[in-house]
C-alpha positions as CSV (number, residue, x, y, z in Angstrom):
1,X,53.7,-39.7,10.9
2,X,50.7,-38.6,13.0
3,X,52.0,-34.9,12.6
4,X,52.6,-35.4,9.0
5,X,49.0,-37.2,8.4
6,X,47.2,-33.7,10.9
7,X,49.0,-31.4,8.2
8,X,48.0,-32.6,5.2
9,X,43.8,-32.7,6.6
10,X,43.2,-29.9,8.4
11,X,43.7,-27.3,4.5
12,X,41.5,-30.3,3.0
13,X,39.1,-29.8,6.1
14,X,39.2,-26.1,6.3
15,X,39.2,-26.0,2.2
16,X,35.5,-27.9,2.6
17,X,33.8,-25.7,5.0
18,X,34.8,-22.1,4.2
19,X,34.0,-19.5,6.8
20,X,30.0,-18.0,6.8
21,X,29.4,-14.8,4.6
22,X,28.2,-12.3,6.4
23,X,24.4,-11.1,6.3
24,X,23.7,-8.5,3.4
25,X,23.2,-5.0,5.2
26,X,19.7,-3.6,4.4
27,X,19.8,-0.6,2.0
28,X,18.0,2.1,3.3
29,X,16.6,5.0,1.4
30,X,16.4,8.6,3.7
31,X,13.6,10.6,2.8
32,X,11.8,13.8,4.2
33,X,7.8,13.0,4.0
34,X,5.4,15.6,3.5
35,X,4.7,16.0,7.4
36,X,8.2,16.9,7.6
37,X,9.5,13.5,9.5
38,X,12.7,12.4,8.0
39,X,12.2,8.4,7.5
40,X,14.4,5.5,6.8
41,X,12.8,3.1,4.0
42,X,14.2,-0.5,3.1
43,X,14.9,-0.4,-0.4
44,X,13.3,-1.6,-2.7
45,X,10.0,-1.3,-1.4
46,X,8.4,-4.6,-2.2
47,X,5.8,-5.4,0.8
48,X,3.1,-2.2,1.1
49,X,0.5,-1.4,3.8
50,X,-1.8,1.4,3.2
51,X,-3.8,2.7,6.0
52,X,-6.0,5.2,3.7
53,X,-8.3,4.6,1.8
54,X,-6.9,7.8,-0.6
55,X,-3.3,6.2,-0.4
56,X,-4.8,2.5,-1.6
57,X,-6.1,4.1,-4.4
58,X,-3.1,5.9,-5.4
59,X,-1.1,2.5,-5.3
60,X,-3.3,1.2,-8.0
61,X,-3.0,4.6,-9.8
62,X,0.7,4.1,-10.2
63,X,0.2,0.7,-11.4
64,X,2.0,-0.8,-7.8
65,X,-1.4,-3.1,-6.7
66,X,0.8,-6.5,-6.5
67,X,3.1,-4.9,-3.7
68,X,-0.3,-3.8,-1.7
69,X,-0.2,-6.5,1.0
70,X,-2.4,-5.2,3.4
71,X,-5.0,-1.7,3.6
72,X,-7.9,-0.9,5.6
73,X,-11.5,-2.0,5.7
74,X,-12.6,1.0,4.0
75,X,-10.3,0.8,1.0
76,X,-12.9,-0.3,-1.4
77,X,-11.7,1.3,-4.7
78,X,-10.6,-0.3,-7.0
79,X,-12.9,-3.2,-6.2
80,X,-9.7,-5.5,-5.9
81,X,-9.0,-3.6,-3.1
82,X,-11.6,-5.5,-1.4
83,X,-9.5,-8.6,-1.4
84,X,-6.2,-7.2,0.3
85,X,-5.4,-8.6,3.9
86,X,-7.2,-6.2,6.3
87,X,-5.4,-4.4,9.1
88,X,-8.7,-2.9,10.7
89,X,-9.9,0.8,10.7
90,X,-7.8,3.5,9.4
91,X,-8.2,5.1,13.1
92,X,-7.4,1.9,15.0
93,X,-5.7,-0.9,13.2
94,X,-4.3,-3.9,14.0
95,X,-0.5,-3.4,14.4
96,X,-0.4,-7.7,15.3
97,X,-2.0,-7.6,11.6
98,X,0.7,-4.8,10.4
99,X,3.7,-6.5,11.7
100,X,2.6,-10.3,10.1
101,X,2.3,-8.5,6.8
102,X,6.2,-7.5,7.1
103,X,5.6,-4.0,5.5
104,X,8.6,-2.6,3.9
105,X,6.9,0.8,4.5
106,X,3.2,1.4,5.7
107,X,1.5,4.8,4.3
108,X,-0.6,6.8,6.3
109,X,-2.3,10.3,6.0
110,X,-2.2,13.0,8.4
111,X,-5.8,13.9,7.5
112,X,-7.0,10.3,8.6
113,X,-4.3,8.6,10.7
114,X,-3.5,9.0,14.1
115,X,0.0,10.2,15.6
116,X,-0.1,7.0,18.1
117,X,0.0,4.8,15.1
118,X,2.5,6.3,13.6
119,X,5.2,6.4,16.9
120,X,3.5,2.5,17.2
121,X,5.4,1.5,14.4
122,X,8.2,3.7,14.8
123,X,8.8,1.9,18.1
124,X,8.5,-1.5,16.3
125,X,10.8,-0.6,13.6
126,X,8.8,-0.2,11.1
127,X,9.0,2.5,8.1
128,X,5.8,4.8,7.8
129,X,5.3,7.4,4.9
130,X,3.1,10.6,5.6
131,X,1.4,12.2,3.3
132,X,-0.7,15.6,3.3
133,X,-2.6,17.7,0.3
134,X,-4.6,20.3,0.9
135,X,-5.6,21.6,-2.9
136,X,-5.7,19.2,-6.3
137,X,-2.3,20.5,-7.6
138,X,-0.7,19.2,-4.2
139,X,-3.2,16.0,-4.8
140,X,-1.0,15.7,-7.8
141,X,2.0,16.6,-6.4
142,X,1.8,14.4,-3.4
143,X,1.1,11.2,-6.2
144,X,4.7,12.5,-7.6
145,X,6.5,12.6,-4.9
146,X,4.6,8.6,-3.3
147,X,6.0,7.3,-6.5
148,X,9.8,8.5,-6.3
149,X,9.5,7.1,-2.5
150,X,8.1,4.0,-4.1
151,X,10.8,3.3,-6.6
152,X,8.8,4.0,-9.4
153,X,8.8,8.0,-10.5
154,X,8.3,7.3,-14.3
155,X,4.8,6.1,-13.5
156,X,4.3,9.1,-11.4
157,X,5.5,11.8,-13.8
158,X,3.0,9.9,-16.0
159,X,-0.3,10.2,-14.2
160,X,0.7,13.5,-13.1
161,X,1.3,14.9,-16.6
162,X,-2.4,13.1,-17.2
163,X,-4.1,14.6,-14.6
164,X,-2.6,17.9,-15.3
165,X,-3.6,17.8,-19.4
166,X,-6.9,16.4,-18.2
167,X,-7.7,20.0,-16.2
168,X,-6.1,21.7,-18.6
169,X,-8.4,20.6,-21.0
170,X,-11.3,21.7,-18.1
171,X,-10.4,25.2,-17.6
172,X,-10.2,25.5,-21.6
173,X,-14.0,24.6,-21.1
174,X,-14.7,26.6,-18.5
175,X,-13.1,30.1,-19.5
176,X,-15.3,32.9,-19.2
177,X,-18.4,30.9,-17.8
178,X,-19.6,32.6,-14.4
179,X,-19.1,29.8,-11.4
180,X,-22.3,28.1,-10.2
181,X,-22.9,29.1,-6.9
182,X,-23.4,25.8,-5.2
183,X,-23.6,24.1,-1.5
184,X,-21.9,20.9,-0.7
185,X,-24.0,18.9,1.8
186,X,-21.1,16.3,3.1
187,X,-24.5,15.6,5.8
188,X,-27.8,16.7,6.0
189,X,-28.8,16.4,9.6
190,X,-26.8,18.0,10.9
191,X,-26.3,20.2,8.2
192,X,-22.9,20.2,7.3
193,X,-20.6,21.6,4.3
194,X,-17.1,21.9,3.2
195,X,-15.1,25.2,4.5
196,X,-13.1,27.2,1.9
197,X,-9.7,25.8,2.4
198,X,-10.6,22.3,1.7
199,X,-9.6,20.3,-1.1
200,X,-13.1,19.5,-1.5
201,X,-14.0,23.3,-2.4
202,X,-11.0,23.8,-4.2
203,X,-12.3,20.7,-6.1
204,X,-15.9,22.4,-6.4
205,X,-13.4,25.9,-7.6
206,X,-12.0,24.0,-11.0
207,X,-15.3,22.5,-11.9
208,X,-17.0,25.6,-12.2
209,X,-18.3,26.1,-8.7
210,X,-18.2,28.3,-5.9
211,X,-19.6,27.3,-2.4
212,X,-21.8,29.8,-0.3
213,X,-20.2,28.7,2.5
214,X,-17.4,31.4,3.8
215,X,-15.7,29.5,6.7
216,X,-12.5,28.6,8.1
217,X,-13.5,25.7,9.4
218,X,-13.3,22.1,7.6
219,X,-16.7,20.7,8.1
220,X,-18.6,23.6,9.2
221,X,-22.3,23.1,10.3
222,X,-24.8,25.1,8.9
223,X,-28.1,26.7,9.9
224,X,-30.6,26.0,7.2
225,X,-32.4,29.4,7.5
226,X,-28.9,30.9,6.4
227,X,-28.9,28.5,3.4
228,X,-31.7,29.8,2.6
229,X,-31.0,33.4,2.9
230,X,-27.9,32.6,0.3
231,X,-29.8,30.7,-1.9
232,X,-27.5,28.7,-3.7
233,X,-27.7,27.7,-7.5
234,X,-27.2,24.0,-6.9
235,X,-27.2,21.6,-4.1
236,X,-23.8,19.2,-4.8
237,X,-23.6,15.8,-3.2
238,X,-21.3,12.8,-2.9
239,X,-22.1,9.4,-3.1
240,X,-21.5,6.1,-4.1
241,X,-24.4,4.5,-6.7
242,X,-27.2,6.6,-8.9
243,X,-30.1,4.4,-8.4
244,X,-31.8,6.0,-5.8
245,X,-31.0,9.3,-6.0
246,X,-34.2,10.7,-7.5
247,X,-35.8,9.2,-4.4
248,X,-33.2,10.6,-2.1
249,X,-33.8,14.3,-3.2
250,X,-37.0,13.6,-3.3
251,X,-37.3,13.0,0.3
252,X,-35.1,15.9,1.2
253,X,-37.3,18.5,-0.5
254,X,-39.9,17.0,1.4
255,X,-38.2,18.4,4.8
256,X,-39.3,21.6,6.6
257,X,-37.1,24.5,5.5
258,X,-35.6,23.1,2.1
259,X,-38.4,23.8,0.0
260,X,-37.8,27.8,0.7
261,X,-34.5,26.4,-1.6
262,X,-35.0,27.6,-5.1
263,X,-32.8,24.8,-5.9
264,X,-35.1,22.3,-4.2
265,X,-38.0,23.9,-5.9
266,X,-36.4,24.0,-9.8
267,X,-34.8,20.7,-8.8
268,X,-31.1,22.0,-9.6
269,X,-28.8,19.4,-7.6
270,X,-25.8,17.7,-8.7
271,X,-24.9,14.0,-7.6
272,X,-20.8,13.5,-7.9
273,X,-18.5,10.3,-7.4
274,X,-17.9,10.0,-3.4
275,X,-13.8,10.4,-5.4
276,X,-14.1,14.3,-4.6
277,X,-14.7,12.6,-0.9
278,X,-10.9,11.1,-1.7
279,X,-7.4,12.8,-1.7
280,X,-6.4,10.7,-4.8
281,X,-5.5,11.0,-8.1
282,X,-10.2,9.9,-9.1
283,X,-10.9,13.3,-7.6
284,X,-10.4,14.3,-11.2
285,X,-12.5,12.4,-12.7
286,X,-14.8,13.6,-10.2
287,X,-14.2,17.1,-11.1
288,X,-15.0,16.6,-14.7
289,X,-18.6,14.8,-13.5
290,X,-19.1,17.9,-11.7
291,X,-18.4,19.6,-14.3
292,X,-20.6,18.6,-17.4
293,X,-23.5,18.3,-14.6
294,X,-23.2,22.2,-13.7
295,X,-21.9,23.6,-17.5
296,X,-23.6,21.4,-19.4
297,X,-23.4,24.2,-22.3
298,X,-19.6,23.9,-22.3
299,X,-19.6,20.3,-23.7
300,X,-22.8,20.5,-25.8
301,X,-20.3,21.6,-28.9
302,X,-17.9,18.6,-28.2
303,X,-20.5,15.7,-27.9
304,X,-18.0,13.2,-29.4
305,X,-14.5,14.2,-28.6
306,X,-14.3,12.2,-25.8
307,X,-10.8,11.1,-25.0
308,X,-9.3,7.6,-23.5
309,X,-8.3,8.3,-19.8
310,X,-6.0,6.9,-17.9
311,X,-8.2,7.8,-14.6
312,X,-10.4,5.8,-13.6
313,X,-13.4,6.7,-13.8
314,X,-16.2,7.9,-11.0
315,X,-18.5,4.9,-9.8
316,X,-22.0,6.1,-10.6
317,X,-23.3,7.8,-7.4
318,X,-25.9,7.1,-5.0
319,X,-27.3,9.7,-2.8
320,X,-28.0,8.4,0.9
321,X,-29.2,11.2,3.6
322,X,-28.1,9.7,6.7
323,X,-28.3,11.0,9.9
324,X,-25.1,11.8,11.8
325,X,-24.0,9.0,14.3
326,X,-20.4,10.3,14.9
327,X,-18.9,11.2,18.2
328,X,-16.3,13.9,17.0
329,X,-18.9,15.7,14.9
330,X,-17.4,14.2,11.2
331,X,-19.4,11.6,8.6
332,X,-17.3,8.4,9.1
333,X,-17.8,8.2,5.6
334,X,-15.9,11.2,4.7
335,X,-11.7,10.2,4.5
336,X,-11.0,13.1,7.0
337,X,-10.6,13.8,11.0
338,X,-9.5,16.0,13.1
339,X,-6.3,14.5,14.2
340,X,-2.8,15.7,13.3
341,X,0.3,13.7,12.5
């Protein structure tokens, strides 16, 4: 009886409590960034850390804000960005901060991020996304190519195909108008300017511009006695706000050595969106502010033909002619360094 009642229980018992299924295995997605480090991403990609201010900006371009969980403190564009968690500095963030976020992937830059962050994560498992332009059309490209990564390449095609029209529409503007020759003061003292394979200069290139400045170098410093041997048309700067930037010129054509500056003299200067500081899809709109202030005879015929755009547009800019305080020799403010992923 007792080995007829333990054969009819233990099916009913074992019937009750099936055996435990298994964990899900993570999907992951195998991609090649634009460093050239093949990377493993969990798919989807629903948690985002961005460790640029470039890449948070790009984020919102492509519509992805809500999975932004974490960014710098210097991502301040779109304001929103402002109220992300904070990880820190772009140069040295919090990984304790990184890891509580649980990133899916976290995006750096090789422009801005360091190499030691990057094997940092690596060593705590965690997926990290390079990315590197050099020229608009790769600024574009690179937006592309984040979106596909992201899960999301319709919205990419999108703002690409926008940005593209958007220049396309410039250069219409532009044809057969001689190039302003201009310098691009990314500092005044020092004296520093934008080499010729930047993306800021090939920014300055497709607004109509071409810098004085012949260097190889980046961020090369400049002599203001040779500035004023070369005599550019306009004086370009980047900056944030508009309301002081009369007084800002003002005081810098009151320095010894810029009033042998036609430009300072005729008061020919151009104050931009600190977006053409930025590797992100706003340099565009930057572009076209440059633009309009340097040709202003290519849109005088077209006063109200002005088109809805999809980028956002350049915060009014403020000029501020700040000393250097940097130990490596670069504005802090300036999205660039001299590291290499």
């Amino acid at each position: 009886m007792l080995l007829l009642c333990a054969a009819t229980w233990s099916p009913t018992s074992r019937a009750q409590t099936p055996p435990a299924s298994p964990s899900p295995t993570p999907v992951y997605k195998e991609v090649v960034d634009e460093v050239g480090r093949t990377v493993r991403i969990p798919q989807p990609v629903q948690r985002i850390v961005s460790l640029a201010p470039s890449l948070t900006e790009t984020i919102y371009a492509l519509g992805l804000q809500d999975r932004l969980v974490g960014d710098t403190d210097y991502c301040d564009y779109p304001p929103d960005a402002q109220k992300k968690n904070k990880v820190g500095g772009a140069i040295n963030p919090s990984l304790e901060q990184v890891v509580a976020l649980r990133p899916d992937v976290v995006l750096v830059t090789k422009g801005l991020n360091l190499i030691e962050t990057v094997n940092a994560l690596d060593n705590l498992g965690i997926s990290s996304y390079g990315t590197d332009p050099h020229t608009v059309q790769e600024i574009i490209s690179s937006t592309e190519r984040l979106a596909e990564v992201l899960g999301v390449p319709e919205a990419g095609a999108t703002l690409g195909a926008d940005l593209e029209r958007h220049l396309a529409e410039l250069q219409q503007r532009l044809n057969g108008l001689p190039p302003r020759r201009v310098l691009f003061i990314v500092w005044s003292d020092p004296l520093i300017s934008v080499g010729k394979g930047t993306f800021i200069a090939d920014a300055m290139r497709l607004a109509g511009a071409t810098s004085i400045v012949d260097s190889a170098q980046d961020w090369p410093h400049m002599s203001l006695e040779e500035v004023v041997r070369l005599q550019p048309e306009f004086l370009v700067f980047a900056a944030s706000h508009s309301d002081s930037a009369q007084n800002d010129f003002d005081v810098l054509a009151e320095r010894p050595g810029w009033r042998g500056l036609d430009a300072v003299r005729n008061r020919r200067f151009a104050v931009i969106s600190d977006a053409v500081n930025r590797t992100a899809p706003r340099i565009v709109s930057a572009i076209e502010d440059l633009a309009r202030q340097l040709h202003p005879e290519a849109f005088a015929a077209h006063p109200d033909d002005e088109k809805e755009k999809k980028i956002p547009p350049p915060a009014q800019p403020q000029l501020s002619l700040r000393v250097l305080d940097s130990s490596n020799g670069i504005p802090p403010h300036l999205e660039v360094c001299a590291c290499a992923l």
